[in-house]
N, C-alpha and C positions, 0 to 999 in steps of 0.2 A: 923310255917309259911308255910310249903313246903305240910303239912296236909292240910291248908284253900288250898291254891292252886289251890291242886289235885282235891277236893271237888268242888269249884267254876268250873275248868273244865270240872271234871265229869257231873255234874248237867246240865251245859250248853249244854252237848254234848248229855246226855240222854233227855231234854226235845226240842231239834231240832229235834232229832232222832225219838222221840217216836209222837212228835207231825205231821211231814211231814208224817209218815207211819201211824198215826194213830192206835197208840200200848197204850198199859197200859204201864206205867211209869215202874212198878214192874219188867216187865220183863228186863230193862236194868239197872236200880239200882241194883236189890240184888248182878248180880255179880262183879260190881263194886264196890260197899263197900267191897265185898268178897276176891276178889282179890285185888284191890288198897291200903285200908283202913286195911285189915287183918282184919275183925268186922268176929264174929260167926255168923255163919247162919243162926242158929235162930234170932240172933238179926237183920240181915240184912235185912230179910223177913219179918221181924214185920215193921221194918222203910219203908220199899218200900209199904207197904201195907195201912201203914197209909197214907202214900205221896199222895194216888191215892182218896182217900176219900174227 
């Protein structure tokens, strides 16, 4: 439960974030899976990248 959470806020806060500045999604996703989620890098970067497509 405290995973969907994190996720549900993470998301929330990178697609304010990225959408008010006008960013690729990527760059604020990977390191939050990275750090929040403990996901490998490789796999983090693969999800942020699909995210933006």
């Amino acid at each position: 439960m405290i995973i969907l959470i994190t996720c549900l806020i993470g998301g929330l806060g990178a697609g304010i974030g990225t959408g008010l500045a006008g960013l690729s999604a990527a760059a604020v996703i990977s390191p939050m899976l990275i750090t929040f989620l403990g996901m490998p890098a490789y796999q983090a970067v693969g999800i942020a990248l699909a995210s933006d497509v």
